[in-house]
C-alpha positions as a Markdown table, in Angstrom:
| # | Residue | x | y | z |
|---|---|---|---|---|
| 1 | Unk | -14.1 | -56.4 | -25.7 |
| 2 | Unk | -16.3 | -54.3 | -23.5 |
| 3 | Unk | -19.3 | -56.2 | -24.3 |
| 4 | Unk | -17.5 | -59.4 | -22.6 |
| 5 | Unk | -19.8 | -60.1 | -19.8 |
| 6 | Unk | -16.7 | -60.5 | -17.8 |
| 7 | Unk | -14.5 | -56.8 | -19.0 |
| 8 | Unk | -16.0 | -54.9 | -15.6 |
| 9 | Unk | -14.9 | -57.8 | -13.2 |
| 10 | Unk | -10.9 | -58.1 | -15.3 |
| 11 | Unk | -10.8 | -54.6 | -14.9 |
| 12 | Unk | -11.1 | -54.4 | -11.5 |
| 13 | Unk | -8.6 | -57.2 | -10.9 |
| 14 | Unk | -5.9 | -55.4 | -13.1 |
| 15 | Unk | -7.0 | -52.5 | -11.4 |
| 16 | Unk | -6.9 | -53.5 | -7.9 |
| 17 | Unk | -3.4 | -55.6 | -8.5 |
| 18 | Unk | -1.7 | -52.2 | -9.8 |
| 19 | Unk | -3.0 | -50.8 | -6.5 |
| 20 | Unk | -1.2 | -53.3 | -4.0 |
| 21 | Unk | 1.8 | -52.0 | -3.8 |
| 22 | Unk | 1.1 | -48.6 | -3.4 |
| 23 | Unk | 1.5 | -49.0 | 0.5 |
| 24 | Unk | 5.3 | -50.1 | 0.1 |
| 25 | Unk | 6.3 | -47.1 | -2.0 |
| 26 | Unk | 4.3 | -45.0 | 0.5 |
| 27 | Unk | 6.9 | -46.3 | 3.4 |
| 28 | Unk | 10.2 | -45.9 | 1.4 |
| 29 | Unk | 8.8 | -42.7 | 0.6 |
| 30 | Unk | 9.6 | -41.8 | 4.2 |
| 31 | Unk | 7.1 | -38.6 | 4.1 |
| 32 | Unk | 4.8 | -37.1 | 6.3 |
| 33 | Unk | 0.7 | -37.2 | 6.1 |
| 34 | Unk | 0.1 | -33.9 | 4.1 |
| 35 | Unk | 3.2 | -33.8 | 2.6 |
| 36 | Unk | 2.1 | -37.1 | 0.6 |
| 37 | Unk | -0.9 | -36.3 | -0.6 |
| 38 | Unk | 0.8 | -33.1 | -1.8 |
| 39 | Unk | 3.1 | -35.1 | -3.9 |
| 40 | Unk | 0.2 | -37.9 | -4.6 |
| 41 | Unk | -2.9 | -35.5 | -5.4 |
| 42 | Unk | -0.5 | -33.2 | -7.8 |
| 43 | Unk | 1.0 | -35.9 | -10.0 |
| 44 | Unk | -1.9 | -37.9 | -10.0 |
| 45 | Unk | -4.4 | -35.0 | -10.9 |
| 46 | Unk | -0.9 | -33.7 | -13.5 |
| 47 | Unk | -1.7 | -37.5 | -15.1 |
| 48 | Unk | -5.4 | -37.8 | -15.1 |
| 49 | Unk | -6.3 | -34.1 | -16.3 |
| 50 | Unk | -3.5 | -34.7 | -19.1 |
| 51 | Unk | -5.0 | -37.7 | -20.2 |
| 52 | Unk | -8.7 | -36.5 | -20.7 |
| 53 | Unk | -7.2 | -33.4 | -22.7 |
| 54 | Unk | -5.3 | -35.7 | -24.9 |
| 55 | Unk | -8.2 | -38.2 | -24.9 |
| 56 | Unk | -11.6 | -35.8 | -24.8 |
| 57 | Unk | -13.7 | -35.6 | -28.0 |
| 58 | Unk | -16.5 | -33.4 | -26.4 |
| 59 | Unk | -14.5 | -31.0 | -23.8 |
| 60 | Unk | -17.2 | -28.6 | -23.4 |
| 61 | Unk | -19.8 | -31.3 | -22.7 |
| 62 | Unk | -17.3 | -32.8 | -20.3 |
| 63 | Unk | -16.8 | -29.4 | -18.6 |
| 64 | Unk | -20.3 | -28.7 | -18.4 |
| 65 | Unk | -20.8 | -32.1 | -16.3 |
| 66 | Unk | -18.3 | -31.2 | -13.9 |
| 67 | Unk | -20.8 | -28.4 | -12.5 |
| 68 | Unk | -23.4 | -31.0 | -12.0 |
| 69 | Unk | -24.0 | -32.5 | -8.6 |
| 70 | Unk | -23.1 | -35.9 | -9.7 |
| 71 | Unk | -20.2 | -34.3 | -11.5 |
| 72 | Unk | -19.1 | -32.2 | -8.2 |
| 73 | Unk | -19.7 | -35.4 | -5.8 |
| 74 | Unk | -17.2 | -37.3 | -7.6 |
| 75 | Unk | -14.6 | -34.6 | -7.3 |
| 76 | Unk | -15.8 | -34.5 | -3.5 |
| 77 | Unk | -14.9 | -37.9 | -3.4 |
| 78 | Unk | -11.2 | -38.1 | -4.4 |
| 79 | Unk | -10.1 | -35.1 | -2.7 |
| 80 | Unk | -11.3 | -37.1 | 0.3 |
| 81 | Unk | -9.5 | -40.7 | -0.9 |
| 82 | Unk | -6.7 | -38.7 | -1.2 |
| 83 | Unk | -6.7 | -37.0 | 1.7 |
| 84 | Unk | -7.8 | -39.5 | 4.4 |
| 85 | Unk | -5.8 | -42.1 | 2.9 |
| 86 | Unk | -2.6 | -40.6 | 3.1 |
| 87 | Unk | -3.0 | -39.3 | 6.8 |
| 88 | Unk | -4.0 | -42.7 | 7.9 |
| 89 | Unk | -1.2 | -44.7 | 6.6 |
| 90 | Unk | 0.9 | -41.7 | 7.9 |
| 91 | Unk | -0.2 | -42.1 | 11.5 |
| 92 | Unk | -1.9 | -45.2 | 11.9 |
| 93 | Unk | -1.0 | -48.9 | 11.8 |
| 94 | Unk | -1.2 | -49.9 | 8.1 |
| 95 | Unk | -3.1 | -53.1 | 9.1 |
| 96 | Unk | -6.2 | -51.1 | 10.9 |
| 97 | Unk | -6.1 | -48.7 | 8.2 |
| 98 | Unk | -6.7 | -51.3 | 5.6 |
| 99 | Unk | -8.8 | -53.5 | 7.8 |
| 100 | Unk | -11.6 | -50.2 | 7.7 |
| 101 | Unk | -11.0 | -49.5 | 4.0 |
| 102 | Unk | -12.2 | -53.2 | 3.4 |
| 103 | Unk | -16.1 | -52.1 | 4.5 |
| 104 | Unk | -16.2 | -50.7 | 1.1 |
| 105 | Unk | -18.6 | -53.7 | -0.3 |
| 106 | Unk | -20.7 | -53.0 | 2.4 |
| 107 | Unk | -21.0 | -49.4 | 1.7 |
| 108 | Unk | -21.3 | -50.0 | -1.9 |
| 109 | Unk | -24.2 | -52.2 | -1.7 |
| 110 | Unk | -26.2 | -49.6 | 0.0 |
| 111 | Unk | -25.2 | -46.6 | -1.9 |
| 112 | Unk | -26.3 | -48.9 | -4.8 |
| 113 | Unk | -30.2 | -49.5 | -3.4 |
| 114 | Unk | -30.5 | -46.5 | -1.9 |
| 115 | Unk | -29.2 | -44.7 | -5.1 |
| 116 | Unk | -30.2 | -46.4 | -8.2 |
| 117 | Unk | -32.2 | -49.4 | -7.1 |
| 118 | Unk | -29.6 | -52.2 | -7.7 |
| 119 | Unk | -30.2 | -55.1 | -5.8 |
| 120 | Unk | -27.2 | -56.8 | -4.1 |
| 121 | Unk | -26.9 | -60.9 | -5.1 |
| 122 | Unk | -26.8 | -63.0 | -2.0 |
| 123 | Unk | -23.5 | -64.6 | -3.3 |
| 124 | Unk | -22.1 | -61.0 | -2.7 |
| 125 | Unk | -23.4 | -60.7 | 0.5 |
| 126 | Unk | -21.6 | -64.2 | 1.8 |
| 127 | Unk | -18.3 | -63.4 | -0.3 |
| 128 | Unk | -18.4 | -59.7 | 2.1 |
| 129 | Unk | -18.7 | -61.8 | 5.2 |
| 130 | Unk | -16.3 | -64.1 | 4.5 |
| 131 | Unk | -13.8 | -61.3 | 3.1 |
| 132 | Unk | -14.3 | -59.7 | 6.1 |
| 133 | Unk | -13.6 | -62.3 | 8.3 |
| 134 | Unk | -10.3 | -63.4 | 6.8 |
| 135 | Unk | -9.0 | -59.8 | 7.0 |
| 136 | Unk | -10.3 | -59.1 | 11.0 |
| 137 | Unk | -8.2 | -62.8 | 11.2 |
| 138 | Unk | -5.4 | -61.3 | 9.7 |
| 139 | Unk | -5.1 | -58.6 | 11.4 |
| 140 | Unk | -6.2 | -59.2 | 15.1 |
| 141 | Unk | -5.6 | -62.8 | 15.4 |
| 142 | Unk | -2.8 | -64.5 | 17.1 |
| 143 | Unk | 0.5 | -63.5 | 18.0 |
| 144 | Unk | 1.9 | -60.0 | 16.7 |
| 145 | Unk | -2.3 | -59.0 | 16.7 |
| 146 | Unk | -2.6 | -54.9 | 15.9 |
| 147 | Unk | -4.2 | -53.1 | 19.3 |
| 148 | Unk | -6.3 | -50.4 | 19.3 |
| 149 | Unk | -4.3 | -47.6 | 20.2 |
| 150 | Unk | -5.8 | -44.4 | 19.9 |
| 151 | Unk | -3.2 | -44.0 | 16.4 |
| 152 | Unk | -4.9 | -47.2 | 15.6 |
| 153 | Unk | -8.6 | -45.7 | 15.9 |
| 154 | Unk | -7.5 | -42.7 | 14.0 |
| 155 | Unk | -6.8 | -45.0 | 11.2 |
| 156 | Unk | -10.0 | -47.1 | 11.2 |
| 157 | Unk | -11.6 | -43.6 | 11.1 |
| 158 | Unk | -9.9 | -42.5 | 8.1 |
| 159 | Unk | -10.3 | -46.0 | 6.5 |
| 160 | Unk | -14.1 | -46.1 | 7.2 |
| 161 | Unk | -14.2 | -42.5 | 5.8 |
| 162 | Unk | -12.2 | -43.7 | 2.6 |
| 163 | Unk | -14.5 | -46.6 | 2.6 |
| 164 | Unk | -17.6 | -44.3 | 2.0 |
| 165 | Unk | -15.9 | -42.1 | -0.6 |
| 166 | Unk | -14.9 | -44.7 | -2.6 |
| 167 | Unk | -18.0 | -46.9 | -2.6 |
| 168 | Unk | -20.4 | -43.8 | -3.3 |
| 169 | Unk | -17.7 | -43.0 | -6.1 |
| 170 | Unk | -18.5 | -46.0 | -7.6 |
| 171 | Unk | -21.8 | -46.0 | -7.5 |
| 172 | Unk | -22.4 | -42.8 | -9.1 |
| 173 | Unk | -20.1 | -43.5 | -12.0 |
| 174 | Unk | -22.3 | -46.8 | -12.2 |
| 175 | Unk | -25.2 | -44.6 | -12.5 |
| 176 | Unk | -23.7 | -41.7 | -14.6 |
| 177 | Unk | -21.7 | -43.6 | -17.4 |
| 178 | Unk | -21.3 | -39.9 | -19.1 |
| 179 | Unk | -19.4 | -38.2 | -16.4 |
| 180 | Unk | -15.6 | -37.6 | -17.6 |
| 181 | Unk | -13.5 | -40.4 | -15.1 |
| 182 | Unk | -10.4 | -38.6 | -16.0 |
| 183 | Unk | -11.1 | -34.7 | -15.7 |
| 184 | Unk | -13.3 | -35.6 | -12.0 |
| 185 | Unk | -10.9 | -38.0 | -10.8 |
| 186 | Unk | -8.0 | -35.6 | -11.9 |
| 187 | Unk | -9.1 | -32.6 | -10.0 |
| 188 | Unk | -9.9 | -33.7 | -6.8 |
| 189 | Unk | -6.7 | -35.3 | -6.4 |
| 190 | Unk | -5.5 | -32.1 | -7.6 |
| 191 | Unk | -7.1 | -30.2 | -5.1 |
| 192 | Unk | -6.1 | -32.6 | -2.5 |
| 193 | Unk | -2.8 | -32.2 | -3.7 |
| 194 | Unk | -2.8 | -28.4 | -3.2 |
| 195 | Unk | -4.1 | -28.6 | -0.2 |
| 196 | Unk | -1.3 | -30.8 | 1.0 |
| 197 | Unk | 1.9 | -28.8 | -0.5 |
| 198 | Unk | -0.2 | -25.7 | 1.6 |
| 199 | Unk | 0.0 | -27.4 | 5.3 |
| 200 | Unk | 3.3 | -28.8 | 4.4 |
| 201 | Unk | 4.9 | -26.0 | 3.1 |
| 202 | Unk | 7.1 | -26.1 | 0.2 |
| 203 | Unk | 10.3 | -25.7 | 1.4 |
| 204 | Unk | 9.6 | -29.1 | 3.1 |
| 205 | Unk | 7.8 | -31.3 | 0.5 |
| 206 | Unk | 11.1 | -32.0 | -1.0 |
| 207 | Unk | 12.3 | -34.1 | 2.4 |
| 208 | Unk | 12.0 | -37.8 | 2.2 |
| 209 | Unk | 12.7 | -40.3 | -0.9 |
| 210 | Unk | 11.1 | -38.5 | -4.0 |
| 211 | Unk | 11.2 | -41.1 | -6.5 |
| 212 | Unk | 9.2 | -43.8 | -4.4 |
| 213 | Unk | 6.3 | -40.9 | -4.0 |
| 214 | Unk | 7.0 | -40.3 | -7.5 |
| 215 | Unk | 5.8 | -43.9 | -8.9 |
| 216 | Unk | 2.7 | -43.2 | -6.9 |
| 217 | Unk | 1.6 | -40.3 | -8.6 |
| 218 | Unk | 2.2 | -40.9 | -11.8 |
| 219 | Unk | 1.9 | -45.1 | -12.2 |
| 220 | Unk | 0.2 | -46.6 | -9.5 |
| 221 | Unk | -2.5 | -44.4 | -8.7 |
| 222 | Unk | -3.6 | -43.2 | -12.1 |
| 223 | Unk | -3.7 | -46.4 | -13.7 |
| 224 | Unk | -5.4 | -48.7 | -10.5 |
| 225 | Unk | -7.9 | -45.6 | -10.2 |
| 226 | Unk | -8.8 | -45.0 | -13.4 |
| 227 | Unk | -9.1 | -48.9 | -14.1 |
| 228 | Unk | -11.4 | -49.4 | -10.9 |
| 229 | Unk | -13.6 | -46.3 | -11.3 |
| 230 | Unk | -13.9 | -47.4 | -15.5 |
| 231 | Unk | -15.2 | -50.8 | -14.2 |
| 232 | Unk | -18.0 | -49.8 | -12.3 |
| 233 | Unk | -19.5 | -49.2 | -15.3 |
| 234 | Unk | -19.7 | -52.7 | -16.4 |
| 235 | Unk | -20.1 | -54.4 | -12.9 |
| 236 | Unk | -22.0 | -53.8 | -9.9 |
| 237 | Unk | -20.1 | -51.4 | -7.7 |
| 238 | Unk | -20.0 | -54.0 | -4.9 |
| 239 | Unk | -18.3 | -56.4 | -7.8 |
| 240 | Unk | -15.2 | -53.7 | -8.1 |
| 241 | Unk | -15.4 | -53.2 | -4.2 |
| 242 | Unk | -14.8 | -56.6 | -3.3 |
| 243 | Unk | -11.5 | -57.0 | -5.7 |
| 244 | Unk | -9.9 | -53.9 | -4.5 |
| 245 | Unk | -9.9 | -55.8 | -1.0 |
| 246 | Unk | -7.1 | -57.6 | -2.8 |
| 247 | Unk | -5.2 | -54.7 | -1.6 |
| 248 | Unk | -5.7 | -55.4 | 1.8 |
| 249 | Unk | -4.2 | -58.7 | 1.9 |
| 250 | Unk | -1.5 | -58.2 | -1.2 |
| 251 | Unk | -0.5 | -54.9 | 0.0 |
| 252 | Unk | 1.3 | -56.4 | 3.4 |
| 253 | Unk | 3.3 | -58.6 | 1.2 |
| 254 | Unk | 4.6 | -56.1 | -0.4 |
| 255 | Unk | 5.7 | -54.3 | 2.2 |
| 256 | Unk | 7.1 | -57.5 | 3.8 |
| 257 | Unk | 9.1 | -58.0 | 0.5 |
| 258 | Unk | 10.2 | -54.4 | 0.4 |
| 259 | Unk | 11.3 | -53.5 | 4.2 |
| 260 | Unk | 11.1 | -56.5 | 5.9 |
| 261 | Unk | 8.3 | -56.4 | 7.7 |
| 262 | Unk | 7.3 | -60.2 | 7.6 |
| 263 | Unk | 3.6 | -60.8 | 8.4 |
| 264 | Unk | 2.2 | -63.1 | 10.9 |
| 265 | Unk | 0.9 | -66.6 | 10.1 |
| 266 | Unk | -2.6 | -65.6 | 10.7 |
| 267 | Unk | -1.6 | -63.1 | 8.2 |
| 268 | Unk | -1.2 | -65.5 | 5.7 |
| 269 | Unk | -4.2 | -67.7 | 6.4 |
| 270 | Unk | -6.5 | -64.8 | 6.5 |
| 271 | Unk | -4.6 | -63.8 | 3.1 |
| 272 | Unk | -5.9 | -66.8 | 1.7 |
| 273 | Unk | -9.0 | -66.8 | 3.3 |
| 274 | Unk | -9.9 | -63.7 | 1.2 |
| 275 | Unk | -7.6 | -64.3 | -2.0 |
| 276 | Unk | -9.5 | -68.0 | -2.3 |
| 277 | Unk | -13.3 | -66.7 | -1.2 |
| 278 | Unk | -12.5 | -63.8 | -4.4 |
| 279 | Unk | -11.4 | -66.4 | -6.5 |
| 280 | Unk | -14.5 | -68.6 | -6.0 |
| 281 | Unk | -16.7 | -66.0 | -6.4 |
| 282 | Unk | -15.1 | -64.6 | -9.3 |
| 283 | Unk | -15.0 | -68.0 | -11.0 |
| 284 | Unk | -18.6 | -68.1 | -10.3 |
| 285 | Unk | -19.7 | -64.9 | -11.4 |
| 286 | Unk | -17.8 | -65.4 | -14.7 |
| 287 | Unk | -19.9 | -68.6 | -15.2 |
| 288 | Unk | -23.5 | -67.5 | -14.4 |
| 289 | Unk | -22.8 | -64.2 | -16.7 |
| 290 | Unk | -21.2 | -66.9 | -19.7 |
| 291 | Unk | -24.4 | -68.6 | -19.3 |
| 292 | Unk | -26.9 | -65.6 | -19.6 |
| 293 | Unk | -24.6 | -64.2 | -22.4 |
């Protein structure tokens, strides 16, 4: 099944789907910044370390990567993801937040030239433009628009920052198809996770509504990131980019269909803008890779 010329680009989809409503559970969690990436980073990085020891066939070789600079970048990464993204929900308008996360193609096209040479198609360059378009649509046109507020620029800060993590992350897996996803992935949410219980203090992490912060951890986050970061190593990490923007349009609805909060109808037609531009370019993908199989 791996050897399908289109296994990167389904596993991306699958993985990108699981992510979209990981914003929803965030609200009805009803927590704080720090105190959700303590609760995110430790059952996340509880899942993911679990998994490679139950998993791992060569644990020393695995452990020796991890002091590498590849192996160390990649925990660098998702302590940051776990970090920035949490505080940004937390604070910001969800819309900005998502709106800056959704540069990630862009990043990842140039972390892949400047890091291993890989040309971006021109397909993927229009499909960016056009994604991009139908989400700055969604979220700043017509009535109900999001305004930047300084909360708002925090947000597009943290989402640009997430952006950059996530993309490189990518990349270097795409590059270093040894590295253990599980064990790297595991501990820098873990570390984020420590970090997070430390500002928030115990005593308080318990506040809020522990179950929705619960399916976080331990279903939604472990399976969409481990899915994503496996399929940059069958796809172009711009490829895997582009369909986690599926968050960024999905993710509202959920929210909408969870709490209420009903989106605008520029909302829904830059939703489809992006959902239909994916679609296209996913259906054409699949055929020029059938053909050249």
């Amino acid at each position: 099944m791996t050897r399908h010329p289109l296994f990167g680009l389904v596993l991306a989809t699958f993985g990108a789907l699981v992510l979209t409503p990981d914003a929803l559970f965030m609200r009805l969690s009803g927590m704080g910044g720090y105190q959700m990436v303590g609760w995110r980073g430790l059952l996340m990085g509880a899942v993911m370390v679990a998994l490679w020891a139950l998993t791992s066939r060569r644990r020393g070789r695995d452990l020796a990567l991890l002091g590498t600079g590849f192996g160390l970048a990649i925990v660098a990464c998702q302590y940051f993801n776990a970090t920035l993204f949490s505080l940004g929900i937390a604070h910001a308008p969800v819309a900005v937040m998502l709106l800056a996360v959704a540069t990630v193609p862009v990043f990842a096209a140039v972390f892949a030239r400047i890091i291993i040479g890989e040309p971006t198609r021109r397909a993927t360059w229009v499909t960016i433009v056009v994604v991009l378009f139908g989400i700055t649509l969604a979220v700043f046109g017509g009535k109900g628009a999001v305004t930047l507020t300084s909360d708002a620029l925090l947000g597009a800060f943290a989402g640009l920052g997430v952006a950059m993590v996530l993309a490189l992350s990518f990349v270097i897996l795409r590059a270093r198809p040894d590295l253990p996803i599980p064990l790297l992935i595991g501990l820098g949410a873990a570390l984020a996770g420590v970090t997070g219980v430390v500002i928030t203090g115990p005593a308080q992490m318990a506040e809020g509504t522990v179950w929705a912060i619960v399916v976080c951890g331990v279903v939604i986050l472990p399976v969409s990131f481990f899915s994503l970061s496996l399929a940059s190593r069958y796809t172009h990490a711009s490829n895997v980019s582009l369909l986690l923007l599926l968050e960024t349009v999905l993710g509202p609805l959920w929210v909408w269909l969870g709490v209420g909060e009903g989106p605008t109808p520029m909302m829904l037609a830059g939703g489809v803008i992006v959902v239909g531009s994916l679609a296209v370019y996913l259906w054409h993908t699949g055929r020029r890779r059938m053909a050249a199989a």
